[in-house]
Each structure stands twice: as structure tokens, then as C-alpha cells.
N, C-alpha and C positions, 0 to 999 in steps of 0.2 A: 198746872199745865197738863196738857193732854198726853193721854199714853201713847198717842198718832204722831204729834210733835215731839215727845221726848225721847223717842226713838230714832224720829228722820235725825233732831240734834245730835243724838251721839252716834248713828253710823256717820254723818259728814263728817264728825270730830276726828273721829277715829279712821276715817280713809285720809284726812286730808291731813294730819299728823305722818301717820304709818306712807303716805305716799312721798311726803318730803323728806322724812328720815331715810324710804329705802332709797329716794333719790340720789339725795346729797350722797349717801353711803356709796351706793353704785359708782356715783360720775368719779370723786374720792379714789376707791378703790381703783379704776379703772385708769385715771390718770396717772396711781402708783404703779400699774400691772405696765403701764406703757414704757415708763420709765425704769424700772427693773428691768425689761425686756430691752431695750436698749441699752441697759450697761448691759447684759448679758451678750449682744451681737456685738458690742464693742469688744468685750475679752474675748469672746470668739475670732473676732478681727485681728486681735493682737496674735493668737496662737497661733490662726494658721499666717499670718506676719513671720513669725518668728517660725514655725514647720518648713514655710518656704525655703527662708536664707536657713536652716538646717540642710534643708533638703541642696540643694544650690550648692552648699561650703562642702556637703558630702561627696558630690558629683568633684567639686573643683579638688576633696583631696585626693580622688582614686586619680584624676589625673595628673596633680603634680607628686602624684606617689609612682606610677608608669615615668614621667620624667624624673626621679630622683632616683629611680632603678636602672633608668637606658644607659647602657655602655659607651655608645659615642658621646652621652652626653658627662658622663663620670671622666673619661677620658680626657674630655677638653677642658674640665672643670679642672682636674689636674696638672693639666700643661697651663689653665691660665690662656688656652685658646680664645683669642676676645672675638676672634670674627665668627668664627663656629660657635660659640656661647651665645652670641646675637642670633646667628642664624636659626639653631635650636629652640631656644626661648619663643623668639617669634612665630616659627611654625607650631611649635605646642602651643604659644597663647592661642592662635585661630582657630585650631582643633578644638581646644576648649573650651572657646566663646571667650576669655577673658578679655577682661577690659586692663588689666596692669598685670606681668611679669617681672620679676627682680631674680637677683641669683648674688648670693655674697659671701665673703669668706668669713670665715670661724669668730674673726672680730667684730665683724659687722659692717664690715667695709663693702660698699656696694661696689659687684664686678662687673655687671651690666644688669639695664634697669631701660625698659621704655617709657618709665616718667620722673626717674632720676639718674642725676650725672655721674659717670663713673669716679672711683674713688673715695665718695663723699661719705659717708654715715650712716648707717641704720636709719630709715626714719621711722622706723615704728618699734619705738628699744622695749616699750613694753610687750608687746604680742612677741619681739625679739626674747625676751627674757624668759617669759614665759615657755616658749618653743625649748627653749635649752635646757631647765628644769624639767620638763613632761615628754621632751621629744619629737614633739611639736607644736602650732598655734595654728588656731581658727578664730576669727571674732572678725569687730568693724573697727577698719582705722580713716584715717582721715588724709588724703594725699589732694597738694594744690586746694584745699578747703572741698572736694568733692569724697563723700562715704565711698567704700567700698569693703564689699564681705573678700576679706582677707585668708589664705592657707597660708603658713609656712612651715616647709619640712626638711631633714637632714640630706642631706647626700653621703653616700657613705660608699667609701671603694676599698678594705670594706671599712677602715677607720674615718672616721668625720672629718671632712675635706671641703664643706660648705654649708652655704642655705639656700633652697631655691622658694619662691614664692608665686602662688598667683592670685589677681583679684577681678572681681567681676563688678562693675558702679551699682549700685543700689540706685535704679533711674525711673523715667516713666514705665518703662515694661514689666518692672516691679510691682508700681502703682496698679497700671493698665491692669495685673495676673489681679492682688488682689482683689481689685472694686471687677470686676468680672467674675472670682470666687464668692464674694461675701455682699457684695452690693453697698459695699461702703468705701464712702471718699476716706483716701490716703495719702499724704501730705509726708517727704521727706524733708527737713530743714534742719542744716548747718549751720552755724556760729561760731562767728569768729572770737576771737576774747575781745573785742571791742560790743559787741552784741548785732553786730550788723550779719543777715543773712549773706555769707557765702554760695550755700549750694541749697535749689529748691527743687526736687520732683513731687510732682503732684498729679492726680487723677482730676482734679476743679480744672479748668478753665485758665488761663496761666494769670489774666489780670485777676478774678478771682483769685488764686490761689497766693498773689503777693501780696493781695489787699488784707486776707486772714490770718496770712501768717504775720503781717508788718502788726496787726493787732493781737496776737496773741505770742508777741516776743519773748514780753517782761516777765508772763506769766509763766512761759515753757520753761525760761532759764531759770525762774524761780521751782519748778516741780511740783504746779499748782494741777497739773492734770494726770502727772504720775502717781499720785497716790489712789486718785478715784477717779471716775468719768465727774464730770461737769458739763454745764450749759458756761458759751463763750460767752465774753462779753457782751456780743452783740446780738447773746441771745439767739442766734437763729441754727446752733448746734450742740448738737451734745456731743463732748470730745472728751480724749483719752491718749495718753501719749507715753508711749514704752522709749526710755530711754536707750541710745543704741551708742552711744561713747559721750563721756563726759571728763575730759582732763583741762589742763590749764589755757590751751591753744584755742581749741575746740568744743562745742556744744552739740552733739546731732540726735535729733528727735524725730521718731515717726508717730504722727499724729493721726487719728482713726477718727471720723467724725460721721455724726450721722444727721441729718439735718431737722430741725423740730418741726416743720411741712410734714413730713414723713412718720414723723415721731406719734407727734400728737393730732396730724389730717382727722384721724378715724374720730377722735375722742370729741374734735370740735361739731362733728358731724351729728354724734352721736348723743351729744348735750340738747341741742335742739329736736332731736327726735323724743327724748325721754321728756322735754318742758311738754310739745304738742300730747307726748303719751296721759302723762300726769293732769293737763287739763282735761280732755275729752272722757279720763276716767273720774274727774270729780261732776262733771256735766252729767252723765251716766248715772254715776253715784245718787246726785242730789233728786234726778229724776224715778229709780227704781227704788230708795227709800222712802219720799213721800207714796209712791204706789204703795210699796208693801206694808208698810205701816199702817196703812186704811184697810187694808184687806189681809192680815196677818193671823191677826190674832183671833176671829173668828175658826176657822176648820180647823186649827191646832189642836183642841183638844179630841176630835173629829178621827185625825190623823194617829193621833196616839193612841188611841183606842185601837186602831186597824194595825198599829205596830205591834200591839202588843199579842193580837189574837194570832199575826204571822208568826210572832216569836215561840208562842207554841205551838206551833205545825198548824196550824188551821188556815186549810187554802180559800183563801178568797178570790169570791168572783168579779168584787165590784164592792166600789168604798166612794160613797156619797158623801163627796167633805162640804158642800155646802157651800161653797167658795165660787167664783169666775176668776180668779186670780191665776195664769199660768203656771205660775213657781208651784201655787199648794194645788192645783190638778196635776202637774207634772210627778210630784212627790207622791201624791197618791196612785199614778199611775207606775210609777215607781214600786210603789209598795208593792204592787199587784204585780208586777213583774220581777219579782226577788226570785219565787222558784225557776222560770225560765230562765233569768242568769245562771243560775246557780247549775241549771243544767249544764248549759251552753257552755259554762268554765267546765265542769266536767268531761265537756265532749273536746274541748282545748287541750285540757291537760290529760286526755287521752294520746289526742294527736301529736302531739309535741312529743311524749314517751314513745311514739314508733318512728318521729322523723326528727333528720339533722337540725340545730336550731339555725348552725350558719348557712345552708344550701336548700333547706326545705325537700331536700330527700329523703325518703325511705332511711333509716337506720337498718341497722344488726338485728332488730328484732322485727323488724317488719321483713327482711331480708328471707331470716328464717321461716315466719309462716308463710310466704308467699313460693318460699321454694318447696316447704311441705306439700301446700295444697296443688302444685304440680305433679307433684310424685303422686299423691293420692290419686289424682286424677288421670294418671298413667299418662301423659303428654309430654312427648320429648321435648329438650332444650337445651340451649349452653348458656352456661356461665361464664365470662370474661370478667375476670378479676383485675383489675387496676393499680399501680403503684408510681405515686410521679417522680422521679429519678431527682437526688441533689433537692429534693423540697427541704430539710434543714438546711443547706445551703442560700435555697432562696430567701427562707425566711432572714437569714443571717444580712443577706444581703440585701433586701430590699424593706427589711422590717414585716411582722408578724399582719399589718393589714392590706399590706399589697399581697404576701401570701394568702390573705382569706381572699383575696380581689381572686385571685389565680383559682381556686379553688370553685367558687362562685361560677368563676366562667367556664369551670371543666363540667360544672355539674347541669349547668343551662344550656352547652351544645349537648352534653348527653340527653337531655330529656325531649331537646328537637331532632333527633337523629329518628330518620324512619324505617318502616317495617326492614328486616325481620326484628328489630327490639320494640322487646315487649315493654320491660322496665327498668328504670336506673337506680342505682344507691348509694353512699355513704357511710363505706362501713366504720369504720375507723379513721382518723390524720388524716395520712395522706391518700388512705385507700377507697376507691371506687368501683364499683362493680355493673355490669350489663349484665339482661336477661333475654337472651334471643329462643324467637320460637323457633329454632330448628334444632333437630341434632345432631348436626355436625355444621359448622362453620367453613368454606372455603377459604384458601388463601386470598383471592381479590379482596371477597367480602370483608374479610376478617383486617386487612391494608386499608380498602378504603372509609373503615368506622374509626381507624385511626388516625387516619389522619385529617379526618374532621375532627377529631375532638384535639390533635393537634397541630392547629394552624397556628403563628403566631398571636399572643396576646401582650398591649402594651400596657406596661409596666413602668411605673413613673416615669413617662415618657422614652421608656427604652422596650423593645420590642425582645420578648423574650417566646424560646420557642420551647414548649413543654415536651419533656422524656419522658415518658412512659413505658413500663415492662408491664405484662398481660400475663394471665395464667388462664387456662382454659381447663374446664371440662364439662362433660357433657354427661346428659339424663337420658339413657339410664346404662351405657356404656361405662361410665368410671362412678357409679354407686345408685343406690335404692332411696335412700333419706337427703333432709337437710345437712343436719349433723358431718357427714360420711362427704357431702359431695361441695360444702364451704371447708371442712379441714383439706380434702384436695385439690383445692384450687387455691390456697393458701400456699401447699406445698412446692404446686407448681409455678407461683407467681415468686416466692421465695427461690426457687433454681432460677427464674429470669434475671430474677435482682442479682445474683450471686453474678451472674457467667456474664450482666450487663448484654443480657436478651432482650430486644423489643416483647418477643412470643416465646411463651412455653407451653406444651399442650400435656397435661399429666400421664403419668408412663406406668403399669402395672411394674410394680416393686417400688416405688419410690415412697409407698409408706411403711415399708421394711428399713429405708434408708433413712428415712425421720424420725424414725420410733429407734435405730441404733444411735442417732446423735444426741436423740433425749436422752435414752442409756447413758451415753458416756460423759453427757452433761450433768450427769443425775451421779453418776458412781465417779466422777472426777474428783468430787468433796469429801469422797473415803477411801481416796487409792491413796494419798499422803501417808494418812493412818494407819492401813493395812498393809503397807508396803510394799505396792504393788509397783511405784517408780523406782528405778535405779538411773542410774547416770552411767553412761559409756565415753571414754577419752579417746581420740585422735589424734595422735601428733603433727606435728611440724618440724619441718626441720629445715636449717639455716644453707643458704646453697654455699656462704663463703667455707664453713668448715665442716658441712658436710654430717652436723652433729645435732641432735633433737633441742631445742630450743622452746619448747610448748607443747602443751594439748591444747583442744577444744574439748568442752563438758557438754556433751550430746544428751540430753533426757528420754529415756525410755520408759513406757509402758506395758505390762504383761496385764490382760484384765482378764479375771478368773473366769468369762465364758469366752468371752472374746476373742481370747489369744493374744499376740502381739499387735496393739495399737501403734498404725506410722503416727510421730511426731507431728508432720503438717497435719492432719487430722484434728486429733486430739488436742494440741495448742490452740487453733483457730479454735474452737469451737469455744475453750478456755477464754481468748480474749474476747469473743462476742458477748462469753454467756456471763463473765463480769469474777471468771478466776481464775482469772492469769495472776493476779497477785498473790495468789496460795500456791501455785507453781513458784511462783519466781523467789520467794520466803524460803518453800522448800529446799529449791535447787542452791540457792546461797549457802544457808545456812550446811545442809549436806557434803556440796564442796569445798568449804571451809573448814569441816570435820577432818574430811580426805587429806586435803593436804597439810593440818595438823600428825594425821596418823604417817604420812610420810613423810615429815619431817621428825620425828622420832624414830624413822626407820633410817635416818642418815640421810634421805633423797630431798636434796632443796628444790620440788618443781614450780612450775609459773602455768596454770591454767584459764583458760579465757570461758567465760560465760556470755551468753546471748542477752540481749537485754530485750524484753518487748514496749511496744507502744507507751503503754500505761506506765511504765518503769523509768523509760525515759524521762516522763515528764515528771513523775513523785518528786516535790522535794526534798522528802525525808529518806531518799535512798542513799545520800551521802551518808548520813548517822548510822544510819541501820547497819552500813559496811564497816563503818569505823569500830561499832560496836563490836561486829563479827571478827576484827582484825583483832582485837583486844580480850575475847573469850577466848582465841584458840588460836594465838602468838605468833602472828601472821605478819608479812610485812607486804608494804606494795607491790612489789615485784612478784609476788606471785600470785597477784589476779590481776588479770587482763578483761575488760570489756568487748563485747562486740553487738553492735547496733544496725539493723537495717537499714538504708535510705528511705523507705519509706514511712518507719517509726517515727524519726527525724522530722521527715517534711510534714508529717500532721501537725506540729506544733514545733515550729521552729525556735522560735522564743523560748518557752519551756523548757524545749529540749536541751538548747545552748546552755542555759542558764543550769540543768542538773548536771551537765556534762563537763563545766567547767569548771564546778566541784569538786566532782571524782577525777580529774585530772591535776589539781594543785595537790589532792591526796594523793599523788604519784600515783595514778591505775592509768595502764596504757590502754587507748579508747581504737579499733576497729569498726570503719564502715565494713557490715558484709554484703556480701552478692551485691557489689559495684556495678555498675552496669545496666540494673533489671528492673530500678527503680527513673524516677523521673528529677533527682536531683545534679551537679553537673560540681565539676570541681572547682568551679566560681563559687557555687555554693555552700561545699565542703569546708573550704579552706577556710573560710571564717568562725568552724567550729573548731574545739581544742582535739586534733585527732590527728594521732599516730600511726597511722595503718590503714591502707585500702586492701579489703579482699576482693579479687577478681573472679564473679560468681564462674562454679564450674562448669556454666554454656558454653562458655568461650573456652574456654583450656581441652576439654575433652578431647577434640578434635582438631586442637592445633597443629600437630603434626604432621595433619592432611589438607587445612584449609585455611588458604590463603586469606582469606577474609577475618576469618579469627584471628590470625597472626598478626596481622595489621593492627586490629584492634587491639590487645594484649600489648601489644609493644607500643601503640602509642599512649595508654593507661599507664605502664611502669614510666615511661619520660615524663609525659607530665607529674604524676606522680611524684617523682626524685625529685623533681625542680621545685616543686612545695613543701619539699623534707619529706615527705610523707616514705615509710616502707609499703614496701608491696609484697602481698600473702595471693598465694596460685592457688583456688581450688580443684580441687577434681584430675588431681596429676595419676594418670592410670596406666602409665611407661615410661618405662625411661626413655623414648625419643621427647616425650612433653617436656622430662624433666630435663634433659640436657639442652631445650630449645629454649625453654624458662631460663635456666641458667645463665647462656650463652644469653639476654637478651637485658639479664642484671636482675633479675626478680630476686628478692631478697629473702622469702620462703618459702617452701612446698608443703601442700597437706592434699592425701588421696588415698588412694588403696593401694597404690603401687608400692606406695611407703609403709602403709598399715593400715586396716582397716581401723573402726571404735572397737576397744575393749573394756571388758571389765575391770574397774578399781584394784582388782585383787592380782590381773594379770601384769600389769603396767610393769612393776618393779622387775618381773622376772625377763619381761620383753626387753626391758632398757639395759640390762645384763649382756643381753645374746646380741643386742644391735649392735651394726659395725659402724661405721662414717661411714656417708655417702663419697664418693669419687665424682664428682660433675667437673664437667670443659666450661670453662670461665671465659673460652674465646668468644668476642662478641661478632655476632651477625651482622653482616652487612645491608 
């Protein structure tokens, strides 16, 4: 056989093998990838199924928790008032949306009910029993054969005097929220113990929807679809069915389907596309083997001669393969063309090292010599330095490629922006930068370049509007070099981001004031060591008996050039620069010594420590305390916490979940500076916390402003009524202290009382202290 034919044989062999194998494998593959993914949307269906009526049963117990609280309605529960019990119910069911109301007494005896008769029984003795063990129930019961997400909770005046209940149907609007959330048909069906459908919401079509469910009975009752998804009988869905009550009366099942149209549309499509692919490439095939077979194996060795003489740097000009064959002229022209790639990559991965790879801007280092060869060249200019406000936020929120989408399009109006920008860049994330030929920038000019570059941009179909802070300077007013005039406009675009400036224009001295933060950031990791923090204590005192009840542990620094560093200072800088945890070690550990050394002086005190961000959320800060309680024979009561609202609200979760530790370890927990932050006492109250302090804005000046006062007093009321105590800061007279008092505040801490002292003063202060005398009359 010929070397021309036994060539064309084995490339068809081998395409046309290698083409069916990767077929089959593909369609295979692809078929499984579809079906994966659809159970996948189906447990997705279930979850947010099940999120919802979470979310739903949540909403329904904050408000039959508001009625299990109302006094008229405790009131009438107690008298056994039936007309007023109806009327109440009623109007809270509307308020609430509910679809069923009940209210029973301690046996179970329903007192009024708008879908059962007075008198009669419990109907739902398990979610009933349940409630009584725990305190209360949530789940799905079954009333007149229709689902409903069920609340029931205690009434209490304040001993246990009932049950009140609401529910809301599990119906089409259920259906309707999901397959609008998830794009999946949803199907609720009830059973009777006979097997016969009761109660059906559904998102199909209602004759559809009896027709699927009348066939997919036997199997639902059986739990043929709760274990796994499945394709129905009839074949034309892949279902999945989250059991929602199953007892002896009742069967009710929501069933999640997705339809095999949809499922497998793409794949049948895509079967036929890959047959048409796989033939025209054995047609192709059979046609460019017999070519190359005939005209192959002449210029080969032709070719390899010419490789071999490039491979030792020997540049050619021209390589005679002998050939009319495309493929072995191309090769050879190929050959011939090795050094020019080889450049051409060089001149690539030149460019690539001076620009972004996502925006095809300038980078940092093209930034640099472009702003040297200005200076060189003596030619003024400004710089606008860039920063997009909340961009980890965006990315959180919209995912990491809608943030490069956002990014892309800050950096493509900046490059169509015209004169006076010269150039644009990418220095770093989030940061961007302009080069205008002038030196100095107007306010218009300088407003309207940003707000071209911040116009709205849409974002997964939501229209988001880009923040920007700017840092300016100019050549050759704020520096001579690169170097000198990219760290000042760092500096200054860093003060916008702080103070949440659109514009900052840099200031002579403000690299005295960056070069002291780097200091104090820099000597913050050996003032521990050297001893350069102490702690200073504050008292508090009780307004009922007039007698010191607490410190605060105030942290101070002396830095050996420095002098005395304020607190706010020095801590922020700490929680930026990533050592606020070496603080907060210290400060534990140190006032835990203290008040060991003062309790073998006789003095049982209770001092409150500050807690930051970071601390909050640790959850090894319970251990760490317990430990500290147990080296140096300390008991709960004599430390106290206190936590920002803004600590807090950066991670709520976190935060709750450390806080409710160190509160079962009996540590009493203080919000401080109430007020200053953005949380509310809806929000509070769901943490474990004993204490509001009322930051000292408000107090300072209560004695003169009526607007303060107002405020202040309606913070201790609501306050009281949450249990919570109330701590006054910043009491600087006794007209504050006596208007606190008279108003029911339950502490005072200020200078009027005592400034912070030192460790070593405290015992001999708490000696000479007298009781306070305060007027207990309250204000009207």
C-alpha cells in the first residue's frame, strides 16, 4: 500500500473515531450538566420556598407578639370579653394580612376563632404542645383541609392566661412570589387520609395543575419525590417535593417542577448542531488528507533543515521547500517569521507591564515616567487622583464582574474626556487618575470632568450611580518629581475618602500629618512593651443612692517625642492599620491585673472596658476573658463591656453571636455614644444588652436646650420600657445632674463628678467621696 493512501487511512480513522468518541462524550456530558443543573434550581426552589414562609411566619410573629403584648387585649383575654376578643383579633388579623386568627385558653379550649367554633378544642394539639414546651410555635397546620403557616404565642398578664394565634393560607400568591423569584412552576396539594386532593395552589394553569397533581398522587404520598428530584411519570418534568405536614388526617406537599422543554430544549438543539459539525469535519477531513498526503512528504525534510539552522540563531531570508502545497509554504513562511514574533511578543509583554490588563490603561508605572518626563520638561499640570467610594461594597453586591463592568466604564469615559486631559490611568483597584495640562484646575472645570465620568451606569439591569473622591495636585506648586507629587495626591485623595469629600486639593503640612500617623502606626507595636500606655478610670455613679457604682478604663498614651497622644487619634489609626488587637490584649489583660491589685487592697470594683470593631466580632474573646477571670480571681461582676453602635452594625450577626456569649458569662454589655450612630432601638433590643449610654452631645447642654432635653428623655423612656439602664455622659453641673435625675436616668459619668484618674489615685478618691444628694422629682 502506498505511503499517500496509508496516511489518508489512518488520519480518517483517527478523526473519525476521535470525532465520535468526543461526540458521544459531549452530548453525554451535557445531557448530565443539564440535569444536575436542574436539580440544582429545584433545591434552590425549595430554599427560597422555605426563606419565604420563614420570612412570612417572622413578619406574622412580631405581630401576634405586638397582640400578645396590647393591654386592652390582655385585658379582655382576662375578663373572657368575647365581643372585644373578636373585635381585637379581627382588626389585627387585617393589619397583618392574616388569613386565620384563634385565641384559647391555657387548655386549649378555643375562645374565639374566625374558622373555628367557640368552645371546641385545640385543632392543632401538636404545634399546641409544642408552643407550651418552647414558648411558642411556628410551622404548617391544616385547617378545613387548606395549609396555612401557622404563629402561636403565650399571653401573659404577666402570668399565662392564654394562647393567641395567627395564620396566613399558603395560596396562589405564594405560588405566583415564587415562580416570579425562581422561574419555577409551584404546586401546593393537600390530602386527605382518603388520598383525595383537598386543597391545590398552583402557578400551572388550574386544569393543568389537577391533571399533574391527580397523576402524581400515589407517588407524593409515597415520598417518591422527597428524597431526590425526579422526571414524572409523564415524563414532561423534573419534580421535587419538600414535605410541609404529614400526620394521620393530612398529607400537604409543595411540589417544585421544572419542565423537560426547558430542561433539555438547548441539548436537543444542540445534538443536531454537533451531527451537521462532525459530518462537514469528516468531509474536510477526507478532502485535506488525500491533498496532504500527495504533497507531504516531499519539502519535509526541506523544512527541517530550515528549523534546524533557525534553532541556532541563523536568520533566514528565504527557505525553498520545494512544495505548491499551502500548509508546507505556510510552515515555511512560518519558519521565516519566528524572529518577528518573537519580537512582536516582546514588544507585547512590554506593553502589558506598563498597562492595566482589565481597562488597557496606563498602570503605576507608566504613570511614573510620564509624570517625570513632565517635570523634566518643566510643563505645568494637575493631577486628579481617583477613588470610587463603597467599590468593595459594589463588588459584594453585584459580584466581582459587574465590578470590572463598572471599572471598564470609568476608565473609557476617562479616555474620551477632552482637552485640557492629557492622560488617563489605573493605578491601583479602585484607583484612577487624570493628567490635565494646566496648573491649576477650576472649580467648573474640575465639577464638570466629574460628572462625566459620573453619570449613571447599568448594572445588572439596575442603574447605579458612581462615588467618587478626587485628590488634586499640581506641577510644580505641590512638588518637583514623580515620586514627591503621586505620594501627595495619595495624601490628599486619602483626606477625601476620610471626611467622605467628592474634592481634596493637597495643603502644605499635610505630609507632616502623614509622616506623624506613619510614626504612631510605626511606634504603636512598641508603646505596649515600653510602657508608654496606661489606663485612666472614670466613675459613675448611681443617681438612686447617690454612691459610685463603676468606672470606665479609658486608654492613654504618652509617646516619647510626641507627648500625649488623644485616644481618638491613636486608636483609629490602630483599627485601620490592623492593631487594635494588641490594644485590646493589652488593655484586658492590664485591667484585670488592676482590679485583682484592688481586690486584695479590700476594694470589690466593677469596671467597664470599650470593646472595638474587630473585638466584637472575635469569637475567641469569650475564652480569652474567661481565661483572664481565672488567672487573676475575678468574678463577672466586675467587668462590664461597652460597644459602639457602629462596631455592632458592621456585622450584626457576628457581633450578636460574641455578645451573647459574654453575656450568659454574666459581663454586663453597654451600647456607648447612643445616638451618633445609625442603629435604632428596634435594632438594639434584639442584642443581649444591658445598658444605653447617651453620647455626651446631648447631655452637655441639656440644661439650656430644649431640644436636647426632649431627646434625652425620650431615650431613658424608651429605654426603661426595654429593661434596658440608662448611663449620661458628659454630666459637667449639677443643673444636668439634677435634670438626669429628676428625668429617671439611672447613671451619671462626667467631670462634674470626676475627671479619669490614675490607677493609683482611685482608692484614696473613693475614700474622700461623699454621696451624691440628687431630686428624684420627676419632670413634667
Amino acid at each position: 500500500m502506498r505511503f499517500r493512501t496509508r496516511l489518508t487511512l489512518v488520519l480518517l480513522t483517527v478523526v473519525i473515531i476521535s470525532q465520535l468518541a468526543t461526540g458521544v462524550a459531549f452530548l453525554r456530558a451535557t445531557q448530565n450538566d443539564a440535569l444536575a443543573k436542574g436539580n440544582q434550581r429545584l433545591e434552590v426552589g425549595a430554599r427560597v420556598f422555605q426563606q419565604l414562609l420563614d420570612i412570612r411566619g417572622e413578619q406574622l410573629r412580631n405581630n401576634v407578639a405586638i397582640l400578645a403584648d396590647d393591654f386592652g387585649f390582655k385585658s379582655a383575654v382576662a375578663t373572657e370579653d368575647t365581643a372585644t376578643l373578636f373585635s381585637v383579633l379581627a382588626n389585627h388579623g387585617d393589619r397583618a394580612s392574616a388569613d386565620m386568627v384563634m385565641l384559647s385558653d391555657l387548655s386549649g379550649n378555643v375562645l374565639a376563632s374566625s374558622h373555628h367554633p367557640e368552645d371546641s378544642r385545640m385543632p392543632f394539639p401538636e404545634l399546641f404542645e409544642r408552643a407550651q414546651q418552647t414558648g411558642s410555635g411556628v410551622g404548617v397546620v391544616i385547617a378545613a383541609g387548606e395549609p396555612y403557616e401557622f404563629v402561636l404565642m403565650p399571653v401573659r398578664a404577666p402570668n399565662l392566661i392564654g394562647w393567641v394565634g395567627m395564620g396566613f393560607l399558603i395560596d396562589e400568591g405564594v405560588t405566583e412570589e415564587i415562580n416570579a423569584l425562581t422561574g419555577l412552576e409551584i404546586s401546593i396539594v393537600t390530602y386527605d387520609a382518603s388520598g383525595n386532593i383537598s386543597y391545590l395552589a398552583s402557578s400551572h394553569q388550574a386544569q393543568l395543575a389537577m391533571g399533574l397533581m391527580s397523576g402524581h398522587s400515589d407517588k407524593l404520598m409515597e415520598g417518591a419525590y422527597t428524597a431526590r428530584s425526579q422526571m414524572s411519570e409523564d415524563d414532561n418534568y423534573l419534580s421535587y417535593a419538600s414535605t410541609l405536614l404529614a400526620d394521620q388526617q393530612h398529607q400537604s406537599f409543595a411540589l417544585i417542577q421544572l419542565s423537560r422543554e426547558e430542561l433539555l430544549g438547548a441539548y436537543s438543539h444542540l445534538q443536531w448542531q454537533l451531527l451537521s459539525i462532525v459530518a462537514l469535519m469528516l468531509l474536510l477531513t477526507l478532502a485535506a488528507a488525500m491533498w496532504s498526503a500527495r504533497s507531504i512528504s516531499q519539502p519535509l525534510i526541506a523544512l527541517a533543515q530550515a528549523a534546524k539552522r533557525i534553532g541556532q540563531g541563523e536568520r533566514i531570508e528565504h527557505i525553498s521547500s520545494g512544495s505548491s502545497v499551502t500548509e508546507t509554504n505556510q510552515l515555511a513562511t512560518t519558519l521565516l517569521s519566528m524572529q518577528e514574533d518573537i519580537a512582536k511578543r516582546e514588544a507585547t509583554l512590554l506593553h502589558q507591564s506598563r498597562h492595566d490588563l482589565l481597562t488597557n490603561l496606563p498602570n503605576r508605572v507608566s504613570a511614573f515616567e510620564d509624570i517625570q518626563r513632565l517635570t523634566q520638561r518643566g510643563q505645568p499640570f494637575t493631577l486628579l487622583r481617583f477613588s470610587i467610594n463603597d467599590f468593595r461594597s459594589i463588588n459584594d453586591t453585584f459580584g466581582y464582574e459587574l465590578g470590572d463592568h463598572l471599572l471598564v466604564t470609568l476608565a473609557k469615559r476617562m479616555q474620551d474626556l477632552p482637552s485640557p486631559v492629557m492622560k488617563s490611568y489605573r493605578l491601583d483597584g479602585d484607583e484612577l487618575m487624570l493628567v490635565l495640562e494646566q496648573a491649576d484646575v477650576n472649580r467648573h472645570k474640575r465639577e464638570e470632568i466629574m460628572e462625566l465620568i459620573s453619570e449613571p451606569i447599568s448594572l445588572d439591569k439596575s442603574l447605579i450611580m458612581p462615588s467618587l473622591s478626587a485628590g488634586e495636585v499640581n506641577y510644580p506648586a505641590h512638588g518637583d518629581n514623580a515620586q514627591l507629587l503621586l505620594r501627595r495626591s495619595d495624601i490628599a485623595l486619602d483626606k477625601a475618602r476620610r471626611h467622605r469629600h467628592s474634592h481634596e486639593r493637597y495643603e502644605e503640612g499635610q505630609d507632616e500629618q502623614h509622616l506623624r500617623q506613619l510614626m504612631l502606626i510605626r511606634d504603636l507595636q512598641e508603646a505596649v512593651d515600653n510602657g508608654e500606655l496606661w489606663m485612666a478610670y472614670q466613675p459613675k455613679v448611681d443617681t438612686t443612692t447617690g454612691r459610685v457604682c463603676q468606672f470606665e478604663a479609658l486608654m492613654r498614651w504618652r509617646h516619647p517625642t510626641l507627648g500625649f497622644v488623644p485616644p481618638d487619634e491613636f486608636i483609629g489609626l490602630a483599627e485601620r492599620s490592623g492593631n487594635i488587637g494588641l490594644l485590646s490584649d493589652w488593655m484586658l489583660a492590664h485591667v484585670c491585673e488592676q482590679l485583682h491589685h484592688w481586690k486584695r487592697q479590700g476594694h470589690h470594683l466593677s469596671v467597664a472596658i470599650n470593646l472595638s470593631a474587630s473585638d466584637v466580632i472575635d469569637p475567641g474573646l469569650p475564652m480569652h476573658i474567661t481565661e483572664l477571670f481565672e488567672s487573676y480571681d475575678l468574678t463577672p461582676d466586675q467587668l462590664a463591656l461597652e460597644v459602639t453602635e457602629s462596631a455592632v452594625m458592621q456585622d450584626v450577626e457576628a457581633a450578636t453571636e460574641t455578645l451573647m456569649a459574654l453575656s450568659q458569662m454574666g459581663l454586663k454589655i453597654a451600647i456607648d455614644d447612643y445616638g451618633t450612630g445609625y442603629s435604632s432601638l428596634a435594632q438594639i433590643k434584639r442584642l443581649p444588652v444591658d445598658e444605653l449610654k447617651i453620647d455626651k452631645s446631648f447631655v452637655l447642654k441639656i440644661d439650656t436646650q430644649q431640644e436636647d432635653l426632649t431627646i434625652v428623655r425620650s431615650t431613658i423612656e424608651m429605654g426603661h420600657h426595654l429593661g434596658l439602664k440608662i448611663v449620661a455622659e458628659g454630666v459637667e453641673n449639677s443643673a444636668s445632674a439634677e435634670i438626669l435625675s429628676q428625668l429617671r436616668c439611672d447613671y451619671l459619668q462626667g467631670y462634674w463628678i470626676s475627671k479619669p484618674m490614675p490607677a493609683d489615685a482611685i482608692t484614696g478618691w473613693l475614700d474622700e467621696f461623699k454621696p451624691l444628694h440628687l431630686s428624684t422629682a420627676a419632670i413634667n
